[in-house]
PDB file of N, CA, C and O in Angstrom:
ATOM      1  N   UNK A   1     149.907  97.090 120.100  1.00  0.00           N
ATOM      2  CA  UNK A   1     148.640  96.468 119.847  1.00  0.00           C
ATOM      3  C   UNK A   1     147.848  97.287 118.837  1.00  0.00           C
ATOM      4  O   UNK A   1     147.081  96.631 118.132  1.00  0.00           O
ATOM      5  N   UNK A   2     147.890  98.473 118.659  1.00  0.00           N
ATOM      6  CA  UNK A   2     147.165  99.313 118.190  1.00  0.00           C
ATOM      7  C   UNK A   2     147.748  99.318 116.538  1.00  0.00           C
ATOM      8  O   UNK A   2     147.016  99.591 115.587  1.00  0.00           O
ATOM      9  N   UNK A   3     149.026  99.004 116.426  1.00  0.00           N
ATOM     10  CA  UNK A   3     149.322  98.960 115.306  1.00  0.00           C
ATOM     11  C   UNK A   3     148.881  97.525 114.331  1.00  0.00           C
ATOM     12  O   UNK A   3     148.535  97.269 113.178  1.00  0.00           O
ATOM     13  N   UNK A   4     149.040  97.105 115.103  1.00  0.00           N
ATOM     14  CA  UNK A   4     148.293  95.302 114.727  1.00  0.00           C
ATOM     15  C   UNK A   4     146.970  95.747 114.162  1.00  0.00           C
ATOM     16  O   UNK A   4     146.649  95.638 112.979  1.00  0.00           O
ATOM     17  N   UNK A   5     146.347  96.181 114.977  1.00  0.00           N
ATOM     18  CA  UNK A   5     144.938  96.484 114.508  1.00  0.00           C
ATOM     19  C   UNK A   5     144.924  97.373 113.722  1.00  0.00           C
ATOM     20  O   UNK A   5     144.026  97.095 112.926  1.00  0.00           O
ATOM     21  N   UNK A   6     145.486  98.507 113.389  1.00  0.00           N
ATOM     22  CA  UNK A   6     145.537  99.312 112.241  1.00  0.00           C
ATOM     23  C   UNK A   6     145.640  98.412 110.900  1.00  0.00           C
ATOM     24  O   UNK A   6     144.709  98.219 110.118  1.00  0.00           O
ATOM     25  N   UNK A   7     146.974  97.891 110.786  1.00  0.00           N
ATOM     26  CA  UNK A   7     147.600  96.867 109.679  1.00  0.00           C
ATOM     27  C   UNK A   7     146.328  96.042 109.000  1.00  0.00           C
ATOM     28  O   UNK A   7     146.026  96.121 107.809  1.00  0.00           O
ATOM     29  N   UNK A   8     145.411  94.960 110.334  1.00  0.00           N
ATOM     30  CA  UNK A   8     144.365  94.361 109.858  1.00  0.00           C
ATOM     31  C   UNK A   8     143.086  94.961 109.496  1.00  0.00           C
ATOM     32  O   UNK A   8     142.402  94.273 108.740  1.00  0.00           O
ATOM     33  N   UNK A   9     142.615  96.056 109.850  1.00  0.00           N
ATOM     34  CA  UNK A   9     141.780  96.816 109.478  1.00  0.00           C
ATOM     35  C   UNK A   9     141.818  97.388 107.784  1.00  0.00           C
ATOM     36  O   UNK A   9     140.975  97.140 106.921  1.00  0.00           O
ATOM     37  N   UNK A  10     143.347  98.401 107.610  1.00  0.00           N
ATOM     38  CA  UNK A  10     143.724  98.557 107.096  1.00  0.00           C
ATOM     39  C   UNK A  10     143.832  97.573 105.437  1.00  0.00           C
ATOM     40  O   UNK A  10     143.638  97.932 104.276  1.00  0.00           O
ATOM     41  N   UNK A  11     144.283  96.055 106.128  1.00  0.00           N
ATOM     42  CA  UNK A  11     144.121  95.008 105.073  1.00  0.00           C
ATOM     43  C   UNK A  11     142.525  94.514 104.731  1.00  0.00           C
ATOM     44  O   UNK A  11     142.208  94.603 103.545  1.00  0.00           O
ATOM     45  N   UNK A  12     141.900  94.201 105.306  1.00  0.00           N
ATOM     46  CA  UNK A  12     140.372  94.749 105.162  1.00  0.00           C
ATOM     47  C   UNK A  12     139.945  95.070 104.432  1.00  0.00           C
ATOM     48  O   UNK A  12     139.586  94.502 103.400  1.00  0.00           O
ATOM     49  N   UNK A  13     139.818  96.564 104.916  1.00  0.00           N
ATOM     50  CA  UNK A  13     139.444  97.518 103.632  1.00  0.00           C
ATOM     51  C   UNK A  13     140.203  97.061 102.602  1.00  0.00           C
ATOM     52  O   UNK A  13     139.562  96.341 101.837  1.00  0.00           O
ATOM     53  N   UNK A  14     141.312  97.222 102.320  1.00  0.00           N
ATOM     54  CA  UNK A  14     141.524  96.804 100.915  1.00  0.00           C
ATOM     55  C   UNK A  14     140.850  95.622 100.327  1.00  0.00           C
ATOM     56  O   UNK A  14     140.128  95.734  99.336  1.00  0.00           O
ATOM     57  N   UNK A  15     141.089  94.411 100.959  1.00  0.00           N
ATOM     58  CA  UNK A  15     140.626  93.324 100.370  1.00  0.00           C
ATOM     59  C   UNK A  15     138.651  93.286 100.091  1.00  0.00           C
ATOM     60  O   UNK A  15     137.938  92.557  99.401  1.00  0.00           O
ATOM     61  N   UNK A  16     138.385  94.330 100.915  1.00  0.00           N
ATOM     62  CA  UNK A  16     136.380  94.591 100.432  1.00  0.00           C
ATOM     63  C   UNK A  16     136.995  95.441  99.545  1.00  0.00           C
ATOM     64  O   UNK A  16     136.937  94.759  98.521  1.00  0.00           O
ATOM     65  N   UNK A  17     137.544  96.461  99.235  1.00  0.00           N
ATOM     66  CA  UNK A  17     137.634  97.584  97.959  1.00  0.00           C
ATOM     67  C   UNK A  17     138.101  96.209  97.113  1.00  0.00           C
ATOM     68  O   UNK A  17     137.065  95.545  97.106  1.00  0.00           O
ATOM     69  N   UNK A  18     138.906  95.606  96.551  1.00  0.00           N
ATOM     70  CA  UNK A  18     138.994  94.703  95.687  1.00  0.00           C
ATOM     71  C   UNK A  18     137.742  93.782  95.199  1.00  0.00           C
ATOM     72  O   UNK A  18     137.240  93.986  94.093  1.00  0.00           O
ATOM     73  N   UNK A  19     137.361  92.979  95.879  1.00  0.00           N
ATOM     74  CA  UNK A  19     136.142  92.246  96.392  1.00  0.00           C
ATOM     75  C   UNK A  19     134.865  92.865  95.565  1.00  0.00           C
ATOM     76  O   UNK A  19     133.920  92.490  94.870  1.00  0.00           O
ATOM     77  N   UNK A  20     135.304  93.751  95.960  1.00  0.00           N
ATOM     78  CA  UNK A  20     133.828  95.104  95.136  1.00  0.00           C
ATOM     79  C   UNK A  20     133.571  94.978  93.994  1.00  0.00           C
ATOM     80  O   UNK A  20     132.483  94.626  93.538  1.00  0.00           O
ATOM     81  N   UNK A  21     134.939  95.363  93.155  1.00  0.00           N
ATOM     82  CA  UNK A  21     134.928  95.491  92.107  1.00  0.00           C
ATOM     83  C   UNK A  21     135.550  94.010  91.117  1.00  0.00           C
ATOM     84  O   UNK A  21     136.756  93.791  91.000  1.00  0.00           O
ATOM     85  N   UNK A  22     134.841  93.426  90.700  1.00  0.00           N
ATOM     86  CA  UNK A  22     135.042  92.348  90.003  1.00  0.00           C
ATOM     87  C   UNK A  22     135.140  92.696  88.621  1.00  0.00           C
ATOM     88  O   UNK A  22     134.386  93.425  87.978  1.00  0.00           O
ATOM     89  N   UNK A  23     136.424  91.931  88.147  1.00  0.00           N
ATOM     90  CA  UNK A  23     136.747  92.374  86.761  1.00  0.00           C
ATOM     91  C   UNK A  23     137.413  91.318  85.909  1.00  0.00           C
ATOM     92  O   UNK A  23     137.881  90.524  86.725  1.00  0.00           O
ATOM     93  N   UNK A  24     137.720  90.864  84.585  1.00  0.00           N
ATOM     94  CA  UNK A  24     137.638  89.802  84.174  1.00  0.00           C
ATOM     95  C   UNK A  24     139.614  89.196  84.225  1.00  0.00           C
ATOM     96  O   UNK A  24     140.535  89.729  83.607  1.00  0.00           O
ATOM     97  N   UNK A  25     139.665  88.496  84.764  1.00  0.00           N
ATOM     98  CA  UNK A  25     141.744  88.346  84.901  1.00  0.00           C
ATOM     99  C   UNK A  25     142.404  87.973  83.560  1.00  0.00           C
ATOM    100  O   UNK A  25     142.254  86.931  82.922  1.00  0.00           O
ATOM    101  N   UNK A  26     143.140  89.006  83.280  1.00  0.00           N
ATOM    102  CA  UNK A  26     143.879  88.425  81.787  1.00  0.00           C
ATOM    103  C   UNK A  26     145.188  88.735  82.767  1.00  0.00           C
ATOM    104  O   UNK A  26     145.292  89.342  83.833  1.00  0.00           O
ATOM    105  N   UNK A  27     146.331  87.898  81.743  1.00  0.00           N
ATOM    106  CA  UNK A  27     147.387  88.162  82.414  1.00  0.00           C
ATOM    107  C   UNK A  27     148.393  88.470  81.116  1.00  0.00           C
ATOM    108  O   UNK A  27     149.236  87.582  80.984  1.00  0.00           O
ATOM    109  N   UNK A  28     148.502  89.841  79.860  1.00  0.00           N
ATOM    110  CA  UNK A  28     148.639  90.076  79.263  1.00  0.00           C
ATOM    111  C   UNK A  28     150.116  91.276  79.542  1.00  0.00           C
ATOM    112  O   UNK A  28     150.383  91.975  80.520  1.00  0.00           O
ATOM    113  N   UNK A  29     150.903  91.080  78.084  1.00  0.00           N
ATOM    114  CA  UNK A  29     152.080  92.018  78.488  1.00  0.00           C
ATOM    115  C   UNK A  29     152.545  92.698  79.597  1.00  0.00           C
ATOM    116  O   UNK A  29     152.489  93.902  79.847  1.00  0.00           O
ATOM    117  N   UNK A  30     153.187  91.439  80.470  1.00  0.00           N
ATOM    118  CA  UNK A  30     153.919  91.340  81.852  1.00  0.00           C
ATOM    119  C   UNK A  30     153.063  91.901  82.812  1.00  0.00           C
ATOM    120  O   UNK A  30     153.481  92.670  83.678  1.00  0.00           O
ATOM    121  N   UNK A  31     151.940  91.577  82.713  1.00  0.00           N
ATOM    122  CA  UNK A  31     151.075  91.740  83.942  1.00  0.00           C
ATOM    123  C   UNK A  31     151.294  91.057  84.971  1.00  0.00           C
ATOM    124  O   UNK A  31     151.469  91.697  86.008  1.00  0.00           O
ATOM    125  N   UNK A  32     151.335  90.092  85.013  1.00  0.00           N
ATOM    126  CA  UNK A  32     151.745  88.721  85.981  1.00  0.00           C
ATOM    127  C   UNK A  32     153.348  89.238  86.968  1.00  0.00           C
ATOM    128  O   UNK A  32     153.359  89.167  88.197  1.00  0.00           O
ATOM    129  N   UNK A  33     154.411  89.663  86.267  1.00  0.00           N
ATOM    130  CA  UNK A  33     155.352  90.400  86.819  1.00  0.00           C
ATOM    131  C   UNK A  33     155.307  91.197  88.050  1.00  0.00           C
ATOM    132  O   UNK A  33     155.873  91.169  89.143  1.00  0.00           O
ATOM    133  N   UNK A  34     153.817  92.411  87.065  1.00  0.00           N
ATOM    134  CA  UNK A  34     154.156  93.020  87.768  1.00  0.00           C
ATOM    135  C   UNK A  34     152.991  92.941  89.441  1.00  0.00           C
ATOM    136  O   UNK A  34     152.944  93.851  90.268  1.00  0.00           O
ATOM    137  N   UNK A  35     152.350  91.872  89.512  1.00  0.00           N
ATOM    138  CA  UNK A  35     151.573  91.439  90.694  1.00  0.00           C
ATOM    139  C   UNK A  35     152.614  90.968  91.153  1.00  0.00           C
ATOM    140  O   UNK A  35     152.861  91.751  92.070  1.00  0.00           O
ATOM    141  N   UNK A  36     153.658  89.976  91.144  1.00  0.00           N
ATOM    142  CA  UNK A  36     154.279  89.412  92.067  1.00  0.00           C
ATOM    143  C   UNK A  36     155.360  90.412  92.230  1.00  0.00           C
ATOM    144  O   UNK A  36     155.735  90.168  93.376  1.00  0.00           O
ATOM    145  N   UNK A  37     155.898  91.126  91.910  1.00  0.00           N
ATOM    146  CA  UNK A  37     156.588  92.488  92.720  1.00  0.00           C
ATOM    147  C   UNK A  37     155.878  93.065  93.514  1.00  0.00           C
ATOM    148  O   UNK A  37     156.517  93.580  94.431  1.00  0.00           O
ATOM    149  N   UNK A  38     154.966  93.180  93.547  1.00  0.00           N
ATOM    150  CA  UNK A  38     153.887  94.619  93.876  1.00  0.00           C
ATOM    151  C   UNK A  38     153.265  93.484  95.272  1.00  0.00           C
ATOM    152  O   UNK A  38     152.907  94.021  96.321  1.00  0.00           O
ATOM    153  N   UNK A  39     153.215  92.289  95.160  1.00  0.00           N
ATOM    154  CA  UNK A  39     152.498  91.439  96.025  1.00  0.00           C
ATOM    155  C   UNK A  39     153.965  91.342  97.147  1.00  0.00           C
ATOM    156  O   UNK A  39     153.689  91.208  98.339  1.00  0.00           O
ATOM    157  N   UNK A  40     155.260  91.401  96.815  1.00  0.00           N
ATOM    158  CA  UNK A  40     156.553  91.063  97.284  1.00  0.00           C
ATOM    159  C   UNK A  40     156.598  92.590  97.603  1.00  0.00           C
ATOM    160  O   UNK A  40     157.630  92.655  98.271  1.00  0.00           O
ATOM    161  N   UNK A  41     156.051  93.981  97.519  1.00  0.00           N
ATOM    162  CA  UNK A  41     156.119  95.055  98.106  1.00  0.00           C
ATOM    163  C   UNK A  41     155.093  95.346  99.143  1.00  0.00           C
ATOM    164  O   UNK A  41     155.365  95.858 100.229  1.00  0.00           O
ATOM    165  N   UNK A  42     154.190  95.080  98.853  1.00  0.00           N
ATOM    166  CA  UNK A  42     153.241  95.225  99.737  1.00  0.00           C
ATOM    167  C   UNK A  42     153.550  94.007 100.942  1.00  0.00           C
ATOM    168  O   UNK A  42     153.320  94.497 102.047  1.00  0.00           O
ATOM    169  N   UNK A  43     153.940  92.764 101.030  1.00  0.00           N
ATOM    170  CA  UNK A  43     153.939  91.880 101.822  1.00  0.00           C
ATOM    171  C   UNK A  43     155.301  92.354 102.899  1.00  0.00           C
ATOM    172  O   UNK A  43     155.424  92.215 104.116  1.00  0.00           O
ATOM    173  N   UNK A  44     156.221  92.958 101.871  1.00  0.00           N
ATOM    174  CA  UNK A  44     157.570  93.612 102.640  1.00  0.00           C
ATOM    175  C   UNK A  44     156.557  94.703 103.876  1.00  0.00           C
ATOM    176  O   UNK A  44     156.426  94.240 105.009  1.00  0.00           O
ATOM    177  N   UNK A  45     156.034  95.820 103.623  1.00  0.00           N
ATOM    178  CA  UNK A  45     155.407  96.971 103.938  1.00  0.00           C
ATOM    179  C   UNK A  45     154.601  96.540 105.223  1.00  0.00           C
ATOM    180  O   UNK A  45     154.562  97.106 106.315  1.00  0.00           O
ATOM    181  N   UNK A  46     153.892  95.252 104.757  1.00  0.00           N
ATOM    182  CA  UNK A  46     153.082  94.479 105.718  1.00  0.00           C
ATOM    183  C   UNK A  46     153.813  94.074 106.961  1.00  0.00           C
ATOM    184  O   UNK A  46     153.344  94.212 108.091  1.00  0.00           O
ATOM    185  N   UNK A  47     155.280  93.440 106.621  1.00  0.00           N
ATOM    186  CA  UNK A  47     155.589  92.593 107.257  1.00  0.00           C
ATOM    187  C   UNK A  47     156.729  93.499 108.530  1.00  0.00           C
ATOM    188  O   UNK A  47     157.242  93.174 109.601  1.00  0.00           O
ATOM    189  N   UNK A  48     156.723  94.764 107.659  1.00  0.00           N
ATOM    190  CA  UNK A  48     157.816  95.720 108.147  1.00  0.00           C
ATOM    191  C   UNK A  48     156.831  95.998 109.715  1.00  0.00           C
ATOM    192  O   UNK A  48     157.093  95.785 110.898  1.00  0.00           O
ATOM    193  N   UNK A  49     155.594  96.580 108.984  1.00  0.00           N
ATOM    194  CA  UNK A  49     154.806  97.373 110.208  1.00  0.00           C
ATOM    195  C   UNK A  49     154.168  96.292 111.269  1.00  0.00           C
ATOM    196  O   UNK A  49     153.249  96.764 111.938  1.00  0.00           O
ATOM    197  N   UNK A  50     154.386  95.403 111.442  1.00  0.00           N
ATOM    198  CA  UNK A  50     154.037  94.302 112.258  1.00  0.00           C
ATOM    199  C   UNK A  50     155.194  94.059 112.992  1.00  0.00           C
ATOM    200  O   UNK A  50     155.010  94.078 114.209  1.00  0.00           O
ATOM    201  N   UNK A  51     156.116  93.877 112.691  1.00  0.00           N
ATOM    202  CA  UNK A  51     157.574  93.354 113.328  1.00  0.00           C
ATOM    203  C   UNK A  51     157.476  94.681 114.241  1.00  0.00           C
ATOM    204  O   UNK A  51     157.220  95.872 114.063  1.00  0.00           O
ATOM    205  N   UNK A  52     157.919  93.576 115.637  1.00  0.00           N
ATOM    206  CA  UNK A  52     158.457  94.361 116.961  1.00  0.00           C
ATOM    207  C   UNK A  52     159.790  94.924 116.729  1.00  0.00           C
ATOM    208  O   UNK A  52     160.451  94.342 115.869  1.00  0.00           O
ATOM    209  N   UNK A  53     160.274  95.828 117.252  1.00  0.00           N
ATOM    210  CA  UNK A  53     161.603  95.946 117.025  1.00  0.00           C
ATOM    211  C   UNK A  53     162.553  95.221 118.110  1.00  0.00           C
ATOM    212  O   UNK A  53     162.045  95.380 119.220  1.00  0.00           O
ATOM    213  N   UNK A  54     163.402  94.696 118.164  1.00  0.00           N
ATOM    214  CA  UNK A  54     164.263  94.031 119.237  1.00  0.00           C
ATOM    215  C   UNK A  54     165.250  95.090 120.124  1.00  0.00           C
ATOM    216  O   UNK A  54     166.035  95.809 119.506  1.00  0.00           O
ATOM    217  N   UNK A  55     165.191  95.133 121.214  1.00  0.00           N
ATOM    218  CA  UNK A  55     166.241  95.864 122.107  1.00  0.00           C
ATOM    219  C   UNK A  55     166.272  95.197 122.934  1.00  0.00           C
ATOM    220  O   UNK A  55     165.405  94.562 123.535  1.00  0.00           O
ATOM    221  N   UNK A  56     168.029  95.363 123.092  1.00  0.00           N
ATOM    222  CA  UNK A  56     168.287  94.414 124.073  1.00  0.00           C
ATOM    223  C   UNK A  56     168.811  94.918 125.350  1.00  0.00           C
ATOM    224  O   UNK A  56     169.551  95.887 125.177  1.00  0.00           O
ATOM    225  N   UNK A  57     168.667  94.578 126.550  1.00  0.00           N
ATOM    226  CA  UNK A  57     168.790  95.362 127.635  1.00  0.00           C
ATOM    227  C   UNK A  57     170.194  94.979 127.669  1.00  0.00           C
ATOM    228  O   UNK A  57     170.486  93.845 127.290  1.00  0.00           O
ATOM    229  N   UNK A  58     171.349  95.990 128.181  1.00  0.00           N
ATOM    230  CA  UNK A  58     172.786  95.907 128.258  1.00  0.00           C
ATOM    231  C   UNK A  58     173.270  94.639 129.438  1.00  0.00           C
ATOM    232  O   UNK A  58     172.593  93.845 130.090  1.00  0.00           O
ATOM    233  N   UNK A  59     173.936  94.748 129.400  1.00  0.00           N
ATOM    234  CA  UNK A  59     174.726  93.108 130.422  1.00  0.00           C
ATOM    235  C   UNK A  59     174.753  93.789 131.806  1.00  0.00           C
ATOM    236  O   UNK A  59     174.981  94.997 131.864  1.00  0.00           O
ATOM    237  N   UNK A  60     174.499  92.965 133.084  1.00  0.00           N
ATOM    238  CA  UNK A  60     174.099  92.890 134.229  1.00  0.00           C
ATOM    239  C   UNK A  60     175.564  94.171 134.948  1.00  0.00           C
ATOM    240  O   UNK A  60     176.719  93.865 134.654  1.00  0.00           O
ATOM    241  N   UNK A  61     175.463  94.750 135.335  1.00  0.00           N
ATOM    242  CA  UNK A  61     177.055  94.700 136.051  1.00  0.00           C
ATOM    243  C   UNK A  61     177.147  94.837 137.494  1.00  0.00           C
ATOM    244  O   UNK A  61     176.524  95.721 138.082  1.00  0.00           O
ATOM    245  N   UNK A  62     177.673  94.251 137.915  1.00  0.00           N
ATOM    246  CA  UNK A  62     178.066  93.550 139.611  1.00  0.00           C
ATOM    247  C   UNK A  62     179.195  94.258 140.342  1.00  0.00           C
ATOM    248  O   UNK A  62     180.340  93.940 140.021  1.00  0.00           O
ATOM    249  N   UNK A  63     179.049  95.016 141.118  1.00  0.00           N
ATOM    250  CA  UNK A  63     179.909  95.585 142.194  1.00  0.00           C
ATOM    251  C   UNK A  63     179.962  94.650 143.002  1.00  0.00           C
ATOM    252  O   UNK A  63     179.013  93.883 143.161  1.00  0.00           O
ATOM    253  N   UNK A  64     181.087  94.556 143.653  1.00  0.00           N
ATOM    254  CA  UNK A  64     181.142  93.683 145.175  1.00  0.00           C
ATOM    255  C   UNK A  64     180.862  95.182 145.957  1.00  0.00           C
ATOM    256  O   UNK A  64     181.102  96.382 145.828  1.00  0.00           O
ATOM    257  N   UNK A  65     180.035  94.014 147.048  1.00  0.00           N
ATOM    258  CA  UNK A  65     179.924  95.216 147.985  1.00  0.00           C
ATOM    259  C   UNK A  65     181.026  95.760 148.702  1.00  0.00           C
ATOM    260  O   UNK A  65     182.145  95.248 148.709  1.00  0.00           O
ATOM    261  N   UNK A  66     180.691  96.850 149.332  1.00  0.00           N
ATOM    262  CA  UNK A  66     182.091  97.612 150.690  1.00  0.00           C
ATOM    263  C   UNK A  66     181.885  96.876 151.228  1.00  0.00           C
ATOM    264  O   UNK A  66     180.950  96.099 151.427  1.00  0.00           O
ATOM    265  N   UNK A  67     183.406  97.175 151.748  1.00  0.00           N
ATOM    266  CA  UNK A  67     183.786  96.199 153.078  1.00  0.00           C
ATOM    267  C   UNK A  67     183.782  97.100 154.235  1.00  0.00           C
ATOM    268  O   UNK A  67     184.439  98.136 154.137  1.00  0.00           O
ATOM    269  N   UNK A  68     182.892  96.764 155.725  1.00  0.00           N
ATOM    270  CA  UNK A  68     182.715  97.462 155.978  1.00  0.00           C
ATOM    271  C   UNK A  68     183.303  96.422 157.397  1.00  0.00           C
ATOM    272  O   UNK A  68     183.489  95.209 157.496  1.00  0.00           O
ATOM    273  N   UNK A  69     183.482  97.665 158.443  1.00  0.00           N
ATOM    274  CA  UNK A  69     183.364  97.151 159.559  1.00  0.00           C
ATOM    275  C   UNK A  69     183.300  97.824 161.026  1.00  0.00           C
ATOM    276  O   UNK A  69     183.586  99.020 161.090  1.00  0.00           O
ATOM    277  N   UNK A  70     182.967  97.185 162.133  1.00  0.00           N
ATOM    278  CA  UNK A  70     182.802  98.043 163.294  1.00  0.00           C
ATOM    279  C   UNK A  70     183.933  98.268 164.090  1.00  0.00           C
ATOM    280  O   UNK A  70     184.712  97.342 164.316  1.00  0.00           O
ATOM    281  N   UNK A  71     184.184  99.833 164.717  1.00  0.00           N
ATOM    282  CA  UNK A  71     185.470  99.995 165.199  1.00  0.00           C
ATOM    283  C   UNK A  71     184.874 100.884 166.474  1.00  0.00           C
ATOM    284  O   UNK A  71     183.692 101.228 166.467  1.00  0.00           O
ATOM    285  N   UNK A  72     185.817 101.253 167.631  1.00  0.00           N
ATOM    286  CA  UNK A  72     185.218 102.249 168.306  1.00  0.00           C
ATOM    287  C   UNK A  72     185.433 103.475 168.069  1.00  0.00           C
ATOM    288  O   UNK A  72     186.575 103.834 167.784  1.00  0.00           O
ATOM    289  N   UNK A  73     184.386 104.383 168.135  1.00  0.00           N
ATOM    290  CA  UNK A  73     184.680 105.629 167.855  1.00  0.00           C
ATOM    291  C   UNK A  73     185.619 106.839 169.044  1.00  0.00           C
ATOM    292  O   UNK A  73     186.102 106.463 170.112  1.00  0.00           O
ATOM    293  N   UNK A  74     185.692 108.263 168.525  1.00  0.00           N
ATOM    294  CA  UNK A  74     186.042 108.836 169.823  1.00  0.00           C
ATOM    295  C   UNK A  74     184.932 108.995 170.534  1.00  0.00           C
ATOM    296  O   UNK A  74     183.725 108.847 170.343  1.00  0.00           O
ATOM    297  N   UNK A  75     186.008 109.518 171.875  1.00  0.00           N
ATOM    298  CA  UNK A  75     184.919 109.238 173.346  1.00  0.00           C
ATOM    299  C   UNK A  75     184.232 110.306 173.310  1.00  0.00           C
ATOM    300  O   UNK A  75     184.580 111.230 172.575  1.00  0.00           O
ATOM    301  N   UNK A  76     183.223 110.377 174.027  1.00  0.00           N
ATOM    302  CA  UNK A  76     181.887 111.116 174.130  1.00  0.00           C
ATOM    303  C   UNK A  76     181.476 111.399 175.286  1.00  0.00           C
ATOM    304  O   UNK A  76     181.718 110.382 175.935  1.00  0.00           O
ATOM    305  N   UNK A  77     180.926 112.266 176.068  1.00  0.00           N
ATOM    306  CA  UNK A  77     180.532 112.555 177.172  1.00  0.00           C
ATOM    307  C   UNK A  77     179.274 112.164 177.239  1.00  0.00           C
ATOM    308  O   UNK A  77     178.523 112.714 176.433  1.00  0.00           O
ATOM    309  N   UNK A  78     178.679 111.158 178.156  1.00  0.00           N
ATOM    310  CA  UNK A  78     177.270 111.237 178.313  1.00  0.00           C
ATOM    311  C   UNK A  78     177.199 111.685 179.702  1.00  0.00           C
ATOM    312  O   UNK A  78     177.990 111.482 180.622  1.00  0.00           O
ATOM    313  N   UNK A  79     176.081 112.344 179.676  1.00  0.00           N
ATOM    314  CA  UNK A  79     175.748 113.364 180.637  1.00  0.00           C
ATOM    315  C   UNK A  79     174.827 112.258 181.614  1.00  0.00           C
ATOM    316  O   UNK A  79     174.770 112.249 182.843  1.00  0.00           O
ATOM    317  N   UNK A  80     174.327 111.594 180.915  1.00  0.00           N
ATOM    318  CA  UNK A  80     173.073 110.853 181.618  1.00  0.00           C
ATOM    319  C   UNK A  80     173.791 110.032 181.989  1.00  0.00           C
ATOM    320  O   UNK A  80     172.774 109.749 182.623  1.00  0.00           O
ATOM    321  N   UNK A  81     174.693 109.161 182.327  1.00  0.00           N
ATOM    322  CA  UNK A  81     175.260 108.544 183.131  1.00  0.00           C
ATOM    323  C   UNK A  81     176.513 108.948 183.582  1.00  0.00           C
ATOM    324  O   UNK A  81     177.166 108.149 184.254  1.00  0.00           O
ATOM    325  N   UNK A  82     177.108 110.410 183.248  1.00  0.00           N
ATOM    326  CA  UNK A  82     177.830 110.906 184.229  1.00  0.00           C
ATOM    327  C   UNK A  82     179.319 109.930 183.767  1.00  0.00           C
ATOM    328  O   UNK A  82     180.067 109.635 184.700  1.00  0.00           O
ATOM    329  N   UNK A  83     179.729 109.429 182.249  1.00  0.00           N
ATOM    330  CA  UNK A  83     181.313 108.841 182.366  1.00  0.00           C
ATOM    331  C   UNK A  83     181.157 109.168 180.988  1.00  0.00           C
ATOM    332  O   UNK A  83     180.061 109.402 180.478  1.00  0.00           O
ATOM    333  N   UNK A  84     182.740 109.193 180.106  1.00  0.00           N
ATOM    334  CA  UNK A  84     182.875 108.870 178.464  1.00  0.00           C
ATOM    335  C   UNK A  84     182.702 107.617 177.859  1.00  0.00           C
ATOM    336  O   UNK A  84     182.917 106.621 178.549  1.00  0.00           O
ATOM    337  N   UNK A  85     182.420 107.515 176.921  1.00  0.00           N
ATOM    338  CA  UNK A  85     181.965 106.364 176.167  1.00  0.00           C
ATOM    339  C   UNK A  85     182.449 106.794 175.234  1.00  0.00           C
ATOM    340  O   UNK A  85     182.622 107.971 174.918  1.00  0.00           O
ATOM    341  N   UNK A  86     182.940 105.036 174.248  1.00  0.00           N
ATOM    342  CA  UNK A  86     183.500 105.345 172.840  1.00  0.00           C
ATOM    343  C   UNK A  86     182.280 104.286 172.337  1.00  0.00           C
ATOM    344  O   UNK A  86     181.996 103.109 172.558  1.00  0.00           O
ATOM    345  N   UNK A  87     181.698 105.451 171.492  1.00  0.00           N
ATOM    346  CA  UNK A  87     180.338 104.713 170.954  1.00  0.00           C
ATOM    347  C   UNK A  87     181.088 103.967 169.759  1.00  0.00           C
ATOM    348  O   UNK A  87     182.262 104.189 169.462  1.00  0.00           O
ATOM    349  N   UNK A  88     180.262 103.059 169.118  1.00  0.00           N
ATOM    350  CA  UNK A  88     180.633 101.751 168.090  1.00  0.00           C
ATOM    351  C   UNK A  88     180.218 102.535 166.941  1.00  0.00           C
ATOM    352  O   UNK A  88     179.240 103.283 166.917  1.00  0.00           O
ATOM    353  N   UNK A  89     181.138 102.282 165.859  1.00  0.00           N
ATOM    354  CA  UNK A  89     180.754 102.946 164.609  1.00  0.00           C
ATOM    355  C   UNK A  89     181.186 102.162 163.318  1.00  0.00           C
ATOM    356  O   UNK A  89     182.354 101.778 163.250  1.00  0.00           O
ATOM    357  N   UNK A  90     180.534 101.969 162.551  1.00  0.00           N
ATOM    358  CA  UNK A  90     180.472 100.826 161.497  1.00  0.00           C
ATOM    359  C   UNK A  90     181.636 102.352 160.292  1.00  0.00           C
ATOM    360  O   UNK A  90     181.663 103.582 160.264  1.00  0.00           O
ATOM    361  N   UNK A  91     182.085 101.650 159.827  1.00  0.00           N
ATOM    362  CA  UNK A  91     183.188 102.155 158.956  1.00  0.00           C
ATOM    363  C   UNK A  91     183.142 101.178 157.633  1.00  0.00           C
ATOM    364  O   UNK A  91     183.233  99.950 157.612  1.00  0.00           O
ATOM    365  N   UNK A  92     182.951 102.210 156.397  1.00  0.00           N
ATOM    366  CA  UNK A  92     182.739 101.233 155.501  1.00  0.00           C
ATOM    367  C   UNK A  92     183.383 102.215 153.994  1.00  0.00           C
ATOM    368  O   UNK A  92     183.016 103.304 153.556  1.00  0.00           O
ATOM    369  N   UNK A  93     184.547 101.182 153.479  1.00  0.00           N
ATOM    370  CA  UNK A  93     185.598 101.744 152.613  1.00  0.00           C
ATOM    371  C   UNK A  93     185.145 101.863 151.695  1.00  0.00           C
ATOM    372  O   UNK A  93     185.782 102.322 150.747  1.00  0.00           O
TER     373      UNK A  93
END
């Protein structure tokens, strides 16, 4: 945004500094030339610092998920109810 507004500011001023000074138009030994180069450089310059630049974010990429699944584990002593237990345990490749 800030560059936008530089550019038009920027064009502005020039066009009041021109504006200012009034002077009589001849268009004498390739004068005319050399405005429409100079108008085709400056409009390039213009057109450069305005343009966004394009980037493109890279292509999606998709894992399948793990495959996972529940198995029983080894046995375990629980104390609080006094027997072994094979607690459940999710296993995932």
């Amino acid at each position: 945004m800030k560059r936008i507004a530089n550019v038009f500011t920027g064009a502005a001023a020039l066009t009041a500094a021109l504006a200012l000074q009034p002077t009589a138009s001849r268009a004498d030994n390739g004068q005319v030339a050399a405005g429409v180069i100079g108008g085709l450089a400056v409009g390039t310059l213009f057109g450069a610092a305005i343009a966004q630049p394009r980037y493109y974010a890279p292509a999606p990429v998709y894992v399948a998920p793990p495959t996972c699944y529940w198995t029983r584990g080894r046995p375990v002593w629980d104390e609080y109810r006094g027997v072994w237990v094979r607690p459940r345990m999710q296993v995932c490749d």
